[in-house]
N, C-alpha and C positions, 0 to 999 in steps of 0.2 A: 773843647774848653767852653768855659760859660760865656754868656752874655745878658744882657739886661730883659732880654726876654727872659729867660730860666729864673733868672732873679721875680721876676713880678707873677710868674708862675707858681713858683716854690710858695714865695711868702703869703698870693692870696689866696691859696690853696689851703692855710692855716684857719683854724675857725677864730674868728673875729677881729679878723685884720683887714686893715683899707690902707688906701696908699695916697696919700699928702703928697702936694708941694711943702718941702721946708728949704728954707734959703733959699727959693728958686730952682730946686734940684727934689728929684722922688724921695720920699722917705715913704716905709712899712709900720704900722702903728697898730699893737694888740692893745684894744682897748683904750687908744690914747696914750699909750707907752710904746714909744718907738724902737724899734729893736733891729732893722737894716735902712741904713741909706747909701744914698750915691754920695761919692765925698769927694769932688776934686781937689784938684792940689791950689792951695794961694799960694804966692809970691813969696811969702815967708816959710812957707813949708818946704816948697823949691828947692828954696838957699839954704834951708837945714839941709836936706838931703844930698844937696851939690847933685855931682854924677848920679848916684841911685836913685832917684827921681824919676818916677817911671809914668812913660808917654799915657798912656790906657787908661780906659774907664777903670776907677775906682771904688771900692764896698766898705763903706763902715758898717761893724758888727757888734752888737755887747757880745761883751764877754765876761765866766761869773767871776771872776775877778783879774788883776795882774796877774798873777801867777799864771791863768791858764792862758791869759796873751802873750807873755815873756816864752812858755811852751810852746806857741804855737809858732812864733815870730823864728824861735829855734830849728823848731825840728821841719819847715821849709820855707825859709828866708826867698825864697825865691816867690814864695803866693802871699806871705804875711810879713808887714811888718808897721811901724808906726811911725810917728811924728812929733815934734816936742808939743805941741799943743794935745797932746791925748796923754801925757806924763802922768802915772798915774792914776788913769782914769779907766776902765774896766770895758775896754773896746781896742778892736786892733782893726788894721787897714790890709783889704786884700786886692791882689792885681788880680780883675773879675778874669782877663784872659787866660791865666795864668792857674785858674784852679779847676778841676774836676767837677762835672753837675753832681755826681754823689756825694765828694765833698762839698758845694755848695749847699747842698740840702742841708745836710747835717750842720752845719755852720749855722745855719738861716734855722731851724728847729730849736735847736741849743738854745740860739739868741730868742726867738719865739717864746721855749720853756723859761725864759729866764724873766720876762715880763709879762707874760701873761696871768690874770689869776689864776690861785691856785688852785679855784674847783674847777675851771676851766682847761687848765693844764692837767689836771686830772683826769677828766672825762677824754681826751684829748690821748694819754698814753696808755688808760683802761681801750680803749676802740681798738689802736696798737697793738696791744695784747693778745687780739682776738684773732 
């Protein structure tokens, strides 16, 4: 399973990404658009989730919309899921112990291709291709 090492691997492994303190916690940044961070739980997220609350480091990820977070939160409720404070909002929350490095990567890419520019994300899955 992953951990925050694979995580800062993965993402600054991407062309033109750096990795920020935000909120006191790592955030991944293509360009100045953030696209993974570490997301612990607050006190009001806690008490939203009651029991399913879960102990472990945490991964905030874009995602290119709700739909493909409500999908993802579905089809494994055990690595994905959210928060009321993300209602909404075009990102989902993964148990980092909980998911696969191959799924991490692809996770962490996705979210990359999804803020990064587009000649840059271009040049980026033309190399892929090769």
């Amino acid at each position: 399973m992953a951990d925050w090492d694979d995580v800062r691997r993965l993402a600054l492994a991407l062309p033109g990404t750096d990795e920020k303190l935000s909120w006191g916690t790592p955030a991944w940044r293509v360009r100045n658009k953030g696209f993974v961070w570490e997301r612990p739980l607050g006190v009001a997220d806690r008490k939203a989730l009651g029991d399913a609350a879960p102990d472990g480091p945490i991964l905030g990820a874009r995602v290119a919309d709700v739909g493909v977070k409500e999908a993802l939160i579905a089809d494994d409720p055990s690595v994905y899921f959210t928060i009321p404070h993300f209602d909404g909002y075009p990102a989902v929350l993964v148990r980092l112990a909980e998911i696969t490095v191959p799924d991490l990567d692809e996770l962490i890419t996705e979210a990359w291709l999804l803020r990064a520019p587009k000649k840059l994300a271009q040049t980026f899955l033309d190399g892929q291709a090769e």
